[in-house]
N, CA, C and O atoms as CSV, one atom per row, in Angstrom:
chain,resi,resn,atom,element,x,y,z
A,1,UNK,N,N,88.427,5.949,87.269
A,1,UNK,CA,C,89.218,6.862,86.458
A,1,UNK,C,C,88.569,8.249,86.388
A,1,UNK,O,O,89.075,9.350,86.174
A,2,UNK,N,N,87.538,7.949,86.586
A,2,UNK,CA,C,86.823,9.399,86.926
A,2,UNK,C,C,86.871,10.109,87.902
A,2,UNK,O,O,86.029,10.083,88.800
A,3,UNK,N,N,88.303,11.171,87.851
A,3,UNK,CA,C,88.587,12.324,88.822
A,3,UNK,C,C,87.723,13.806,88.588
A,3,UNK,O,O,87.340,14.476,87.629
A,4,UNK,N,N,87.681,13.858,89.796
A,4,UNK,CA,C,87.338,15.290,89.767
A,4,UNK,C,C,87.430,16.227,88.351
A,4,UNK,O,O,87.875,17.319,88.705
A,5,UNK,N,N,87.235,16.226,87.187
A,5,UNK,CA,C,87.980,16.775,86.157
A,5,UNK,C,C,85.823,16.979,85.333
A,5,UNK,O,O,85.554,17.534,84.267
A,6,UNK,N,N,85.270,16.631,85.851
A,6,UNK,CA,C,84.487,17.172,85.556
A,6,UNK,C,C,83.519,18.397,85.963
A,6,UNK,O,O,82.289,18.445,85.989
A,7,UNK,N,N,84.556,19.437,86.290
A,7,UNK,CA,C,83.968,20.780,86.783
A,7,UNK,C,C,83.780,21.697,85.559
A,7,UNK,O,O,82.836,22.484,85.627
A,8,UNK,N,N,84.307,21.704,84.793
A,8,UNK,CA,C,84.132,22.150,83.203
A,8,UNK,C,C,83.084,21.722,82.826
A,8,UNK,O,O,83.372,20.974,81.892
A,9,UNK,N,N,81.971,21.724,82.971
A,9,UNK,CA,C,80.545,21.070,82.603
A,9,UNK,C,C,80.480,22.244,81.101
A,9,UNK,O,O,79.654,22.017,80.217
A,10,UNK,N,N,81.302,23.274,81.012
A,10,UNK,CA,C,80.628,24.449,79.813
A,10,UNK,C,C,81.321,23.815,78.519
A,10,UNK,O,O,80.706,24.064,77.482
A,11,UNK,N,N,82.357,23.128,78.388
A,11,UNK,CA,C,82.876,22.626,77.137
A,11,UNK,C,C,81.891,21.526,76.808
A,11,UNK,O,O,81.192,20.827,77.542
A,12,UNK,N,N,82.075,21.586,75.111
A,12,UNK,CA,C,80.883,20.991,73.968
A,12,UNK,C,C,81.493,19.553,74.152
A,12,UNK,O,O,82.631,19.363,74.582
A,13,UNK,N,N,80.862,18.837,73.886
A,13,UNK,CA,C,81.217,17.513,73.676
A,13,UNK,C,C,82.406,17.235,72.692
A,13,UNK,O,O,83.210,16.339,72.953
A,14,UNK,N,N,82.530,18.066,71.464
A,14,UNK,CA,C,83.651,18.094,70.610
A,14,UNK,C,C,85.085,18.361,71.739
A,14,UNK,O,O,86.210,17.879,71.605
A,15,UNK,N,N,84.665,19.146,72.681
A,15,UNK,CA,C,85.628,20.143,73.272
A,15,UNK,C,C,86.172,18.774,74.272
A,15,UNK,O,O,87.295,18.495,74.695
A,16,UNK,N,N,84.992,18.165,74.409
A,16,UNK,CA,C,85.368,17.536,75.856
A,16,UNK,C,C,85.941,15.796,75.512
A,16,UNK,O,O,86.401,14.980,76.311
A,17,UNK,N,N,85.685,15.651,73.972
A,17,UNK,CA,C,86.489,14.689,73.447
A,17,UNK,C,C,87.879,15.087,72.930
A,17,UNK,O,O,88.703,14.198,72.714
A,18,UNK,N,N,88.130,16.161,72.756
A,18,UNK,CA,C,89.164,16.871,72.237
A,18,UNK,C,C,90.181,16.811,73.535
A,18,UNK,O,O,91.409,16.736,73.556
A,19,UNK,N,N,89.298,16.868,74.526
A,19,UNK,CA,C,90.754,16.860,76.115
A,19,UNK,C,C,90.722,15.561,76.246
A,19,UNK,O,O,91.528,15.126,77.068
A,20,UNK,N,N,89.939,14.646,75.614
A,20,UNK,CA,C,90.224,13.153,76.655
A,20,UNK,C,C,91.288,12.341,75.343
A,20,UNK,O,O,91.952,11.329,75.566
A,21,UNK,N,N,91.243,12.925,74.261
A,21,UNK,CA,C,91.925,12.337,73.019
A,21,UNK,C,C,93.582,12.836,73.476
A,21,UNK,O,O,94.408,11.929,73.376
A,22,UNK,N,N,94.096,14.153,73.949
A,22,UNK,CA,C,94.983,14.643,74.853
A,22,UNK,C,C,95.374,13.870,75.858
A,22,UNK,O,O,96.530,13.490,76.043
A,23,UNK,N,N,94.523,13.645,76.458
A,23,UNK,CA,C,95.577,12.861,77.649
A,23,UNK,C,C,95.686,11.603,77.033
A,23,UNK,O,O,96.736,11.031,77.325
A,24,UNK,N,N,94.765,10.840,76.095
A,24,UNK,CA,C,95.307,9.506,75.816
A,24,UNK,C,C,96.734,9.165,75.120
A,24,UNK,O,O,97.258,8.068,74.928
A,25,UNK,N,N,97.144,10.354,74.837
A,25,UNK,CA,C,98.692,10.408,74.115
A,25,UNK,C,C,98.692,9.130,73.210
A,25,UNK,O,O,99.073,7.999,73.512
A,26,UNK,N,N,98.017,9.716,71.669
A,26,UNK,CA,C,97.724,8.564,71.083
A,26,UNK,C,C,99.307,8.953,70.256
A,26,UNK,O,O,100.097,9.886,70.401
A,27,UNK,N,N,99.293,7.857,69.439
A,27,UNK,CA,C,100.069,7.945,67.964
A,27,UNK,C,C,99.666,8.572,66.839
A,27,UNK,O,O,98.584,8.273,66.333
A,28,UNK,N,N,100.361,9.385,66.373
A,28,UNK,CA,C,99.685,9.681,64.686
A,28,UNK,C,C,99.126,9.492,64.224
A,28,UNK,O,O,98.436,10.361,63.691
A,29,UNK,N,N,98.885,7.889,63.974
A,29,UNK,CA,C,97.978,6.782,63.418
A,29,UNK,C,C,97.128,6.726,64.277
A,29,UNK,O,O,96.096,6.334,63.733
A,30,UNK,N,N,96.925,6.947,65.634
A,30,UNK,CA,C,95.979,6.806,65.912
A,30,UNK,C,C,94.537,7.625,65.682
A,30,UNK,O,O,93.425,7.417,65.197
A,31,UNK,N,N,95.320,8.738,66.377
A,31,UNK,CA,C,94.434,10.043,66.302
A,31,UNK,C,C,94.552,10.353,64.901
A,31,UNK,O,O,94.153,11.517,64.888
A,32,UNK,N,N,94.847,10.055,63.705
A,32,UNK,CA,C,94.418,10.128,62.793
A,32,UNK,C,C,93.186,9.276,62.047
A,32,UNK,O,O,92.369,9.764,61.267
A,33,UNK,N,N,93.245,8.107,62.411
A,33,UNK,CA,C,92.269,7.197,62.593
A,33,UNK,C,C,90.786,7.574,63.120
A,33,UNK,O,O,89.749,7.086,62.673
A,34,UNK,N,N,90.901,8.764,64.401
A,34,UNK,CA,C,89.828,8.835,65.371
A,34,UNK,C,C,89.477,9.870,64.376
A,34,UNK,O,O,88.435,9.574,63.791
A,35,UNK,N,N,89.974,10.924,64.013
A,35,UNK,CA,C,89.439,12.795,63.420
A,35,UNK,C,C,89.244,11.716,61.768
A,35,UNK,O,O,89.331,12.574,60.889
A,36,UNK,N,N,89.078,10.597,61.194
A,36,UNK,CA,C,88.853,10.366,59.928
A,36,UNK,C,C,87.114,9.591,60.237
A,36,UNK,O,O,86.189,9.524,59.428
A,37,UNK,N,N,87.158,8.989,61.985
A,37,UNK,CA,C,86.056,8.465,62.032
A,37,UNK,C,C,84.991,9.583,62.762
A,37,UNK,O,O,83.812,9.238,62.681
A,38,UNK,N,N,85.210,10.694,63.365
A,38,UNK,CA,C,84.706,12.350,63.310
A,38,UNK,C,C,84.431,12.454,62.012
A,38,UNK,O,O,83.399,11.874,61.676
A,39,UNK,N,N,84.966,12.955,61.252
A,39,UNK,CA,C,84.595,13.505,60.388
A,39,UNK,C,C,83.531,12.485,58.943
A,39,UNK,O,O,82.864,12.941,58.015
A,40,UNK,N,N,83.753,11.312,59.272
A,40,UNK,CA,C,82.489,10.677,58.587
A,40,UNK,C,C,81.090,10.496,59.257
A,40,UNK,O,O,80.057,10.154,58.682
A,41,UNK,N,N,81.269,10.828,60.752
A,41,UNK,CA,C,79.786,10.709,61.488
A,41,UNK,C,C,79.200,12.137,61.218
A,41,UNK,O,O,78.012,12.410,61.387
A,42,UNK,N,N,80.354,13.208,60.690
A,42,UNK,CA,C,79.701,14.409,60.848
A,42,UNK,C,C,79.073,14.766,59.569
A,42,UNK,O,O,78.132,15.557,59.502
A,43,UNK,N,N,79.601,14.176,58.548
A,43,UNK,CA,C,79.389,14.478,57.017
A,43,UNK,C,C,78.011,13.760,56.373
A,43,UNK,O,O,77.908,12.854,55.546
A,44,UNK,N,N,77.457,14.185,56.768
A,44,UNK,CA,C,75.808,13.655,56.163
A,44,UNK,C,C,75.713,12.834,54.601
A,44,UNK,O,O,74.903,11.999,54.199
A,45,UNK,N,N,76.752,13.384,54.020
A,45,UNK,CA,C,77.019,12.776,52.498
A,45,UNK,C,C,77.245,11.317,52.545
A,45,UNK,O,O,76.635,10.555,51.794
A,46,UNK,N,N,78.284,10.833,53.587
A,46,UNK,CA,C,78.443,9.887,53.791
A,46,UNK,C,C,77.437,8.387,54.127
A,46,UNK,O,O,77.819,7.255,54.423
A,47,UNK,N,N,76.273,8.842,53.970
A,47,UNK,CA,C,75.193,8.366,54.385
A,47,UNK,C,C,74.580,6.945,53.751
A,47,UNK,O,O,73.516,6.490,54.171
């Protein structure tokens, strides 16, 4: 599954999960699901 699509080596890892969450053409629920489990790995409070 790994095409050529890694010539963009300059996008951040946020950036480069942000295009692969795109092509997975999730559901609402999904990708709402994924940016709720982002944002608790990012929040240190959560700890």
């Amino acid at each position: 599954m790994a095409s050529g699509k890694r010539k963009n080596q300059k996008e951040s890892p946020e950036e480069e999960l942000d295009r692969l969450l795109d092509e997975l053409e999730l559901t609402p629920e999904q990708r709402e699901f994924i940016e709720s489990m982002r944002e608790d790995k990012s929040d240190p409070s959560s700890e």
